[in-house]
N, C-alpha and C positions, 0 to 999 in steps of 0.2 A: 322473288317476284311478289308486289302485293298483290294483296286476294281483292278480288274486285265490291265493292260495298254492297253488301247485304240490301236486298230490295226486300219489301212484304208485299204476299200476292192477294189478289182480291180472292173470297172466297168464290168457290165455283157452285155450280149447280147439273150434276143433284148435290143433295145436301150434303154437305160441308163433312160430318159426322160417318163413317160406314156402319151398316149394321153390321151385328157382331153375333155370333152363335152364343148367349152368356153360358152357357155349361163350357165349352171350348175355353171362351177367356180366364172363366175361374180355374180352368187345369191348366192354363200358364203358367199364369201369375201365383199359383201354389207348387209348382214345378213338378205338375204331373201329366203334363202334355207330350205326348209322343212326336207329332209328325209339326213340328214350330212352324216351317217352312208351307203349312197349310194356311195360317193365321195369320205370322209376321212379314215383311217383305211386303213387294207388291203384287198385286191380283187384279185379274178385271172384275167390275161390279157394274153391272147395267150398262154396259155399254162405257162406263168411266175406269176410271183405276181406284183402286185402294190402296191406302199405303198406313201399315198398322208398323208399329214401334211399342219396343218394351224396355223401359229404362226406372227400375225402382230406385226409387227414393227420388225421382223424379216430381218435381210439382206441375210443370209447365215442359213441354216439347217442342222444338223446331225443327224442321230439316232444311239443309240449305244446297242447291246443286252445283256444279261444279261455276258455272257461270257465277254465284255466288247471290243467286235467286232462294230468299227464306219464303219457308211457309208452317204457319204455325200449324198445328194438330191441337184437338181435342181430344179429354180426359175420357177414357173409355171407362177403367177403373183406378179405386183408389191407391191402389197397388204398385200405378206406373204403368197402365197399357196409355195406348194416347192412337189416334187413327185420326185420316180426312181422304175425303175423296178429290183425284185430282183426274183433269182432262187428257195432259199427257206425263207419261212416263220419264221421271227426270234420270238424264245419263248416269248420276253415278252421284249418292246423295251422303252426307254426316248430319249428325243427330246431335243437337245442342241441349242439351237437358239442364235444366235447372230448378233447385227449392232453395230454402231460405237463405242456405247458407254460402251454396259454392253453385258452379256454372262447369259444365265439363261439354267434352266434343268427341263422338266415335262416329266411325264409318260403320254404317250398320251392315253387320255378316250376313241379313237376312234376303238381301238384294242380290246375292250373287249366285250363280249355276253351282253346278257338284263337281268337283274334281275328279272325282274315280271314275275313268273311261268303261266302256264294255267290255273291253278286254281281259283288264284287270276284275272287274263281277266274277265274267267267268271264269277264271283261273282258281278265282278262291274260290267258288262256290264246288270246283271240281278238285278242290286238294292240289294241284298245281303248280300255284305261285312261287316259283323257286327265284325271286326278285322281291318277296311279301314284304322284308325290309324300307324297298323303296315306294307301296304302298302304304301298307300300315303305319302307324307311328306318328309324330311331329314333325314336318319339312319345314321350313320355309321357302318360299316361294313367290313369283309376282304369277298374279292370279285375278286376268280380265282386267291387266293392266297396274292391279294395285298390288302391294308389298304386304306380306303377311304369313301366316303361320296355316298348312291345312293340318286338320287331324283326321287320325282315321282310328276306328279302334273296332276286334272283333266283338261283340255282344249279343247273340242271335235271342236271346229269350227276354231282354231288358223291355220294360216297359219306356223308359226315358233312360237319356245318356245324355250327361251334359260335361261338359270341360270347364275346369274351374282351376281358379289358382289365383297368385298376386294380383293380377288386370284387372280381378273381378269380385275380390274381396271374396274369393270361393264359396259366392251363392251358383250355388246351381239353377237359377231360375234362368238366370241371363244369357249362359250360351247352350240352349240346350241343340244336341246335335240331329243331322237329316238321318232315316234308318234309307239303306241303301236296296229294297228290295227281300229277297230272298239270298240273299248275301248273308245276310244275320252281319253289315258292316254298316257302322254309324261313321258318318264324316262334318265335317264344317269347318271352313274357311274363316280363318280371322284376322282382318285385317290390322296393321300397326304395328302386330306381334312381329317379335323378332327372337333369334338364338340367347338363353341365357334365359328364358320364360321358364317358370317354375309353374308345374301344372299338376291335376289328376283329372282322371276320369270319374266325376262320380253317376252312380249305376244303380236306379231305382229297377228293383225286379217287377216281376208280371204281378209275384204277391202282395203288392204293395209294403207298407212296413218302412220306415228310415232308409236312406241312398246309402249306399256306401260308396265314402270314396276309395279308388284303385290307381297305384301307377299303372304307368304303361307298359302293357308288355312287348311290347314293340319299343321303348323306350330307349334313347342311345347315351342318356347321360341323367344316372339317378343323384338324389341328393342321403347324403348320412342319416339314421336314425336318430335322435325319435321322428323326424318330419316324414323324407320316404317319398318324397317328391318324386319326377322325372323333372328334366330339365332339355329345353329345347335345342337342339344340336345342329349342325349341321355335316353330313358326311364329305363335302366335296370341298371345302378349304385345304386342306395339307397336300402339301408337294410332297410324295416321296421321292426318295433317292435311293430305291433300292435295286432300281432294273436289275441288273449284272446279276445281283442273289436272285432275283426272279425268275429270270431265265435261263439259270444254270441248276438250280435246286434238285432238280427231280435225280441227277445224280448224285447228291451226298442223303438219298433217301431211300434207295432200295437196299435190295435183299443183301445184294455185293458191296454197302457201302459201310465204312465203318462207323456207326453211331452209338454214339458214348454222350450218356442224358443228367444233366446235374438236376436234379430234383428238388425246385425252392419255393419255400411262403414267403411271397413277397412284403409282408407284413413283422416279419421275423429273421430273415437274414440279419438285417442290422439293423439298425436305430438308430434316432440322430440323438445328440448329448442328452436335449431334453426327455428322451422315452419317446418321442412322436417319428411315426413312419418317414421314413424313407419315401420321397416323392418318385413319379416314373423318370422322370431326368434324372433324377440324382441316382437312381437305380442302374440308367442306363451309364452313369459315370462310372461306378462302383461296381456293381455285381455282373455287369456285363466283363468287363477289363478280368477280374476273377475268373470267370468262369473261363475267361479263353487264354488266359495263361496256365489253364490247369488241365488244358488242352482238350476238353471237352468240344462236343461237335452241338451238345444240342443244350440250349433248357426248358425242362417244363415245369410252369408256374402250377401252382395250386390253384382252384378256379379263381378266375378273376372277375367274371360275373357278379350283377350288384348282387349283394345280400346283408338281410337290415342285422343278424348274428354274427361276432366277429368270432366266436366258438363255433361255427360252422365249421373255419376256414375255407368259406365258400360253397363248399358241397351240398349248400341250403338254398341258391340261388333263387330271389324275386325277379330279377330286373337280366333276363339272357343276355338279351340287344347291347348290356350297357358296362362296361368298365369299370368297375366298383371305382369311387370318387375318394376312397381311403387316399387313396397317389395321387390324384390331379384328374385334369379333364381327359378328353375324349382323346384330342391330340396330341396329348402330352402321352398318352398309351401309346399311340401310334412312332412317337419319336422313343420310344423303348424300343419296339418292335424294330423299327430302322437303326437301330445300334446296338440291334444284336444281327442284323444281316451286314453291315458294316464292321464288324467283326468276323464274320464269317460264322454264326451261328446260327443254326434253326431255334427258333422260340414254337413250343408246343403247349398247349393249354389242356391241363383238366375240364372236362368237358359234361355236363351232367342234365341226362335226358330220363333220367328213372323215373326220378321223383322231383316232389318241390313243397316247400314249406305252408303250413296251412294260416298264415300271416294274413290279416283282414286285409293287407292292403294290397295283397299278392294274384294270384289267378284262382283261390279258393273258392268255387260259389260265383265264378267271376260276374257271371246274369242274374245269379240271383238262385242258379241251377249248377250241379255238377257237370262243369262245359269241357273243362282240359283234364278233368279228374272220371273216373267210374261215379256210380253212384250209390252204388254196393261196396262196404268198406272190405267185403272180401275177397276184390277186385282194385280197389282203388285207396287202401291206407296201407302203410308200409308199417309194422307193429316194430322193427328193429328203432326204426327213425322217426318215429309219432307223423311223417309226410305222408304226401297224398302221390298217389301213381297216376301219371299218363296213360289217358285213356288211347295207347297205338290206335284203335280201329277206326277211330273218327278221324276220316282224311283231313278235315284241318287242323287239327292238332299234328297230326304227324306233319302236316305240312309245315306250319310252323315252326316243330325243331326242326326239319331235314332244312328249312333256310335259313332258320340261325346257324345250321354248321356252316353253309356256305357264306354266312357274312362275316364269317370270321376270317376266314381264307381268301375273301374276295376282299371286303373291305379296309380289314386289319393287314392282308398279308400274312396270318397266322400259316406255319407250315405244319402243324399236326396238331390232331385232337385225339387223346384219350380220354375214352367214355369209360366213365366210371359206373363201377357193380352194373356189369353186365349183366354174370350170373344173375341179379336179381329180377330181370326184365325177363329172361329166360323162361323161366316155371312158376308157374302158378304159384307151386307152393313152396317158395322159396321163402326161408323161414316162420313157417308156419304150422299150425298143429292139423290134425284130422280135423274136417267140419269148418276151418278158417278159411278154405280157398272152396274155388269153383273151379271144376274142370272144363278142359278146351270142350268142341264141338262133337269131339273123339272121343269122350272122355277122358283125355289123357291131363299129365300135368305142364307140359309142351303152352308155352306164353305163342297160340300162333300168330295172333296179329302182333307181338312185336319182336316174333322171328322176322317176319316182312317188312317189319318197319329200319330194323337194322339191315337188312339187305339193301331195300330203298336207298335207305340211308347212304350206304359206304358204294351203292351203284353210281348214285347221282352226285358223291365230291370225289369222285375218282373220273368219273364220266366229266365232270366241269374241268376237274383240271388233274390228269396223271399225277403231277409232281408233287402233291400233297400225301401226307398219309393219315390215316386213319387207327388206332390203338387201341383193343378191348380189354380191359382189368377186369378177365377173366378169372374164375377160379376152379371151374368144374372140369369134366373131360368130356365135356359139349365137341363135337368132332367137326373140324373144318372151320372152325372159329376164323384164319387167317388162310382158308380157298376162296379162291373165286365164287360168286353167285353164279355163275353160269355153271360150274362145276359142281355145285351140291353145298357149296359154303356160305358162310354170312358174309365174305366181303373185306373182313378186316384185312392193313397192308400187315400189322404185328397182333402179339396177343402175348401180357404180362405170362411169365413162368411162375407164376406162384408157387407150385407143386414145389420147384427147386428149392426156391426160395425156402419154404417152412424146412424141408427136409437137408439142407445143407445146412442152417441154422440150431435146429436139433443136436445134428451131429458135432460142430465146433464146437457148443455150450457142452461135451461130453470133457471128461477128465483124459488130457492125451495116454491114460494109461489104462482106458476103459474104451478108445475108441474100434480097435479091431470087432471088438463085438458089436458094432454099427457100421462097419465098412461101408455097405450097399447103398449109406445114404446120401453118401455122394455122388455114389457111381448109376446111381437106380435113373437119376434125368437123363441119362445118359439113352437111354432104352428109346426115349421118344422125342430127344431133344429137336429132330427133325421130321416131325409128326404135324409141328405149326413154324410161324415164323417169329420165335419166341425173343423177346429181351426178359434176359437176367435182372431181376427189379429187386434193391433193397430200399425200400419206399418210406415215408415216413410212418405209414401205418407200423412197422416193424416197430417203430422208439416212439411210440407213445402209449399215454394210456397203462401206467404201470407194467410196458414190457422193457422196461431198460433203453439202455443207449446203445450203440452195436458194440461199444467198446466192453462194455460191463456184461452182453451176453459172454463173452470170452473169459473160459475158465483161468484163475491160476492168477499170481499177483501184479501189479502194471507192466514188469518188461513181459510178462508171459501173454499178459490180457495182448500187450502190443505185437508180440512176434505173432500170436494165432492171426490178429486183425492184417497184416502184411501177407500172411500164408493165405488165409480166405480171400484177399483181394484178388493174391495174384493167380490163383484157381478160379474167380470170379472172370478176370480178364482173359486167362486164356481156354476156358469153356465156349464150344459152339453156342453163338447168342447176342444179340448187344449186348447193353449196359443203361445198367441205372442206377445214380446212389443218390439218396437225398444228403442235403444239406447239411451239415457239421460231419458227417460221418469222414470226410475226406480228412479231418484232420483226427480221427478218434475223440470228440466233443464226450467226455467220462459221464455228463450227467443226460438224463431224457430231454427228450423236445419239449420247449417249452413255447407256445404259440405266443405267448406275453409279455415274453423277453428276447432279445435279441441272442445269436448263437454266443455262444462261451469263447470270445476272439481271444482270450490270456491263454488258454490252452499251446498258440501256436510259441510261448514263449519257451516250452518245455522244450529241448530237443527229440524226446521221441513224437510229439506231436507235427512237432516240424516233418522231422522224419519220416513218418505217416503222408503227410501231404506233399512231399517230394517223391515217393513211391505212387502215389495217384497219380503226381503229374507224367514220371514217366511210365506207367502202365498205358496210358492212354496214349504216348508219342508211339511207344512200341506198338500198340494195337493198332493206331490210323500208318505207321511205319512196313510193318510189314504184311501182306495184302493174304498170308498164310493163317493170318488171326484173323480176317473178319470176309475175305472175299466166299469165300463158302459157309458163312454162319449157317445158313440154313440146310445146308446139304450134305449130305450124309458121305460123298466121296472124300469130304472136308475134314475127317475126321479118321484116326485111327491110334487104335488100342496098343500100347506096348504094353503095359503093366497094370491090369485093375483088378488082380487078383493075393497083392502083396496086403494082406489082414492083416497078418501078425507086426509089419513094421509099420503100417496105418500109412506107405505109400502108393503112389497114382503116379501114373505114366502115361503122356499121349503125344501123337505127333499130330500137330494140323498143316493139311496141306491146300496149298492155294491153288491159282490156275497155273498151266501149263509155264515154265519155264523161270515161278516164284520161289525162294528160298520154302524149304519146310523147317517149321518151328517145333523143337522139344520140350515139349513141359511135363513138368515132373515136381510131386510135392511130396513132402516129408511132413505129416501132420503127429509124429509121435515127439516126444522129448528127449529124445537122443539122437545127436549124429549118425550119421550110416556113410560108411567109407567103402570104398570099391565096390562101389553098386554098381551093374553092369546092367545097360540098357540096351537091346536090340536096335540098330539106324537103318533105316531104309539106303540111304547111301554114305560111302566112304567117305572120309576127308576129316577137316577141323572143325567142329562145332564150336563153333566162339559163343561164349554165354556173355546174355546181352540184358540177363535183370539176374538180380538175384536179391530175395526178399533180407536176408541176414547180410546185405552191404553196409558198412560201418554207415554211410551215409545217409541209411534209413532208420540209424540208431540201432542196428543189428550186432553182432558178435563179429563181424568181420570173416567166416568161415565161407569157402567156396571151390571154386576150381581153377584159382587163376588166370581169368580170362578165358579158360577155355579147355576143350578134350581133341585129341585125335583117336579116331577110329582106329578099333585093331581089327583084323580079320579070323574075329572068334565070333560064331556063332550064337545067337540070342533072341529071345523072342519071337521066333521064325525069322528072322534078317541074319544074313552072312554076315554082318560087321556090328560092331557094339561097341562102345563107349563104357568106361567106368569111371563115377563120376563120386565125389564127398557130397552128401545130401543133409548141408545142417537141421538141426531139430526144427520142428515149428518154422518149416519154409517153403516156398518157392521158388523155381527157379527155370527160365529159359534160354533154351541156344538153339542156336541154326546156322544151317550148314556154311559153311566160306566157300565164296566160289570161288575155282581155281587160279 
């Protein structure tokens, strides 16, 4: 359509010029103006209108309305303010600025209402907003008709808050933002902007001094270091395709179901030829297909949350809202996510609400004041991680995380969140000396605003939506970690076994001719294994950081290092518990983790490596196979003792039993260096025990020693059972059978 010809209007009367507060205009146009929308924009004046404009480097001003009626403005200052007084209020006006050189044309932001309804005020102002995502942050949006970008961002103690980025040659004089009340929430509308806008927040404090610029923490798509950008997003493009996993999920997620977690940095799986990451497509081609031929139910990434340290591995996170841009956009995360539910896998995220990095461009100081942090660093700095703690007791901050979990679960589809170093939110004085911390209200060392913040927490995304869960990497004997809050607990649906973990590790790294004098440490988790709703976690904290690789904890030379590694697994799989294994461990990967290289893929050409990873695959078919390994993980009737008092020959005997009318599974390990021949095991009932893994199968690069497919029951007495089995228990093995029904 063309635009109708520019007319020039006669000047009006009163005078042409508006008066101006000069102290007001000079905190503009040096960008130390608070409330723009007092100044800019239009206003009544005597009975006329005002219409003030701020465009630096501006020589000359116009405005023109939509009918395509100009009217010039006069120079207020030298700066680029420009004002005139008009009779009536034009519908909806752009601002033609020109100096020597060039001529430009914007819809001035200053003309238009505020986005944020009362609603949304009050929600955040009350800690609330469990939606803050669709508040806060970068939308785009048509707004009173025009096409454009609102922002919103929290900043309660800032003198000025302006958004700045590419549009605007990141002066902050030019969009400086409305404060919203007692909100402590800055907004403004800008018109033209669209998705793909490279923006910050910058944030002149109460104390005056230099602005800093900030991304957004509400941001949904950051840009790489050194910039650190946010980048304007939009959440409602992407079709998923994942109903069917949506609405069936909450059963491959409980207590009864069997969940088996491959544990990966998506940054180090693999690599393409040239050393550069793996995109989220190309992830979803690769490491998705992997993981579900190796019969795994679930994966969980290392955070994936923006952060400007690639030695974090995330656990440093600036940017919650936003999908680190190392792999691709916003939707390109989202189509990962849908081809791991399209596979039939849950995708689980490291999740990190402790802490956060003290990075200028991050939530440090975010006003100018410690706002998301304490202000007491013996409260508010974590001395292990040189980060800064979450200040739990201020309701918008807690609101905050509680709906970034939920926009991960809502928006992403994410099916579980593991919150990392629980224990540290916990107590005071969680790694710290006498005189470093403050105690609770009680005096005690009890963290009690973010006991309640984690209750909150795991209330309100289990209250959103059942089928989700929730994961604490716990490490203390904090009690009820994984009870209900109504019950006395924090809420979690699971909580890491760490205890097992160090204590089972311990004892494999023992010389199998030294182990009886450690027996207990395998059998000690046993004591409490159904205390919480525990997964078995060998995580990559295990293999890094100078603790070896899991292959290299195992004593003894590579067949030996490999037979312990097949024995611990398959004691791993059939212990009440999920599972968890990070990354190279499925194939015994011989050297540590290394975050900068891609996993050690020549290893699988060895055959005992191979071997290894053909025992993972079927641990895991047998585990989701039969419903006596994982329907009673948590339950104590799930479980029962034949033999954990055998020191001297460093074996373990148990029977797990499922629901009513499931096969029960015998497992049994031989953790010394010698065969054991006519070992007589107690059975609950008679028949054929067909053995259905055994860790020494030539196939798993083993010795080939075993029971022939299988035992018949004699009716000899053992273990308190009228019927027993005698069974060849190779060295350094594994091994399960269950009953044949008749």
């Amino acid at each position: 359509m063309r635009r109708p010809q520019a007319k020039t209007a006669v000047p009006t009367d009163p005078p042409f010029a508006p008066e101006t507060d000069s102290a007001a205009l000079e905190a503009l146009v040096t960008g130390n103006h608070g409330d723009p929308f007092s100044i800019l924009g239009v206003h009544p004046c005597d009975g006329a209108l005002s219409i003030r404009v701020f465009a630096p480097g501006a020589t000359s001003v116009a405005i023109e309305d939509d009918s395509g009626t100009r009217q010039q403005l006069t120079k207020l200052h030298d700066e680029g303010a420009f004002g005139r007084i008009v009779t009536e209020r034009p519908a909806r006006y752009s601002v033609i600025a020109r100096n020597d050189t060039a001529e430009w044309r914007f819809t001035d932001p200053y003309q238009f209402g505020p986005v944020l309804g009362s609603m949304d005020e009050h929600l955040i102002s009350e800690g609330a907003h469990m939606r803050l995502w669709r508040t806060l942050g970068a939308h785009p949006m048509t707004h009173e008709g025009v096409d454009g970008v609102t922002f919103a961002v929290w900043a309660p103690a800032a003198r000025r808050v302006s958004v700045i980025g590419d549009f605007n040659d990141w002066d902050g004089r030019k969009h400086p933002m409305r404060r919203r009340g007692a909100t402590g929430v800055w907004e403004l509308f800008i018109p033209e902007l669209g998705t793909g806008a490279r923006y910050k927040y910058e944030v002149l404090g109460m104390a005056g001094g230099l602005p800093t610029p900030k991304s957004d923490p509400v941001g949904f798509q950051g840009d790489l270091r050194p910039d650190n950008c946010s980048i304007v997003q939009t959440l409602d493009d992407y079709k998923w395709r994942d109903g069917d996993w949506m609405r069936d999920r909450g059963a491959f997620q409980r207590t009864d179901a069997p969940i088996s977690i491959y544990e990966a940095h998506l940054g180090s799986w693999r690599k393409n030829a040239d050393g550069t990451w793996l995109s989220y497509r190309e992830l979803a081609e690769t490491l998705v297909p992997y993981v579900k031929d190796l019969g795994f139910t679930h994966i969980e990434c290392l955070p994936v949350s923006e952060h400007p340290f690639d030695g974090s591995w995330g656990y440093q996170p600036v940017g919650l809202y936003a999908p680190t841009s190392r792999f691709g956009q916003l939707d390109d995360f989202r189509a990962f996510v849908d081809a791991c539910h399209a596979a039939g896998l849950g995708l689980i995220l490291d999740w990190v609400p402790a802490h956060f990095p003290t990075d200028t461009h991050g939530l440090a100081e975010f006003d100018g004041t410690a706002l998301y942090e304490h202000e007491d660093p013996r409260e508010g700095f974590h001395p292990d991680w040189n980060t800064l703690i979450y200040n739990f007791g201020r309701q918008e901050v807690s609101n905050f995380l509680i709906a970034n979990a939920l926009y991960w679960t809502r928006e992403h589809h994410i099916d579980g969140l593991r919150v990392d170093a629980v224990a540290s939110m916990l107590y005071r004085d969680y790694s710290r000396k006498d005189g470093e911390w403050i105690p609770n209200r009680h005096g005690g060392r009890e963290n009690l605003e973010s006991i309640d913040f984690l209750r909150r927490l795991n209330s309100t995304v289990y209250g959103d939506d059942p089928s989700a869960m929730v994961i604490a990497e716990e490490s203390t004997a904090w009690p009820g970690v994984s009870r209900a809050v109504h019950d006395g607990g924090l809420g979690f649906g699971f909580k890491w076994n760490m205890g097992w973990m160090h204590d089972t590790l311990e004892y494999m790294a023992q010389d199998p001719a030294h182990r009886a004098h450690h027996h207990s440490k395998m059998s000690f988790g046993l004591n409490y294994a159904f205390s919480e709703n525990f997964i078995l976690s060998l995580s990559h904290d295990e293999v890094v950081h100078g603790k070896g690789s899991m292959f290299g904890k195992m004593p003894g030379d590579a067949d030996a290092k490999m037979a312990n590694l097949r024995a611990y697994y398959a004691f791993m799989w059939a212990h009440p518990g999920k599972k968890l294994l990070f990354m190279g461990q499925e194939f015994g990967q011989r050297t540590e983790w290394n975050a900068d290289a891609e996993l050690d893929w020549r290893a699988l050409q060895d055959p005992a490596h191979a071997g290894l990873s053909r025992l993972v695959r079927d641990l895991n078919s047998v585990y989701r196979g039969w419903p006596a390994l994982h329907a009673r993980d948590c339950r104590a009737d799930g479980f029962e003792w034949i033999d954990g008092a055998a020191e001297a020959a460093s074996v373990y005997a148990w029977i797990r039993h499922g629901e009513d009318g499931a096969a029960p599974v015998l497992a049994v390990f031989n953790f010394s260096g010698v065969a054991h021949t006519d070992w007589r095991l107690g059975v609950p009932q008679p028949g054929f025990w067909r053995e259905i893994l055994n860790t020494d199968a030539e196939v798993y690069s083993g010795g080939g020693r075993g029971n022939l497919g299988g035992v018949t029951s004699a009716p000899q007495p053992s273990h308190g059972h009228a019927h027993s089995v005698s069974l060849t228990l190779p060295p350094l093995s594994g091994t399960y059978l269950t009953l044949e029904a008749a």
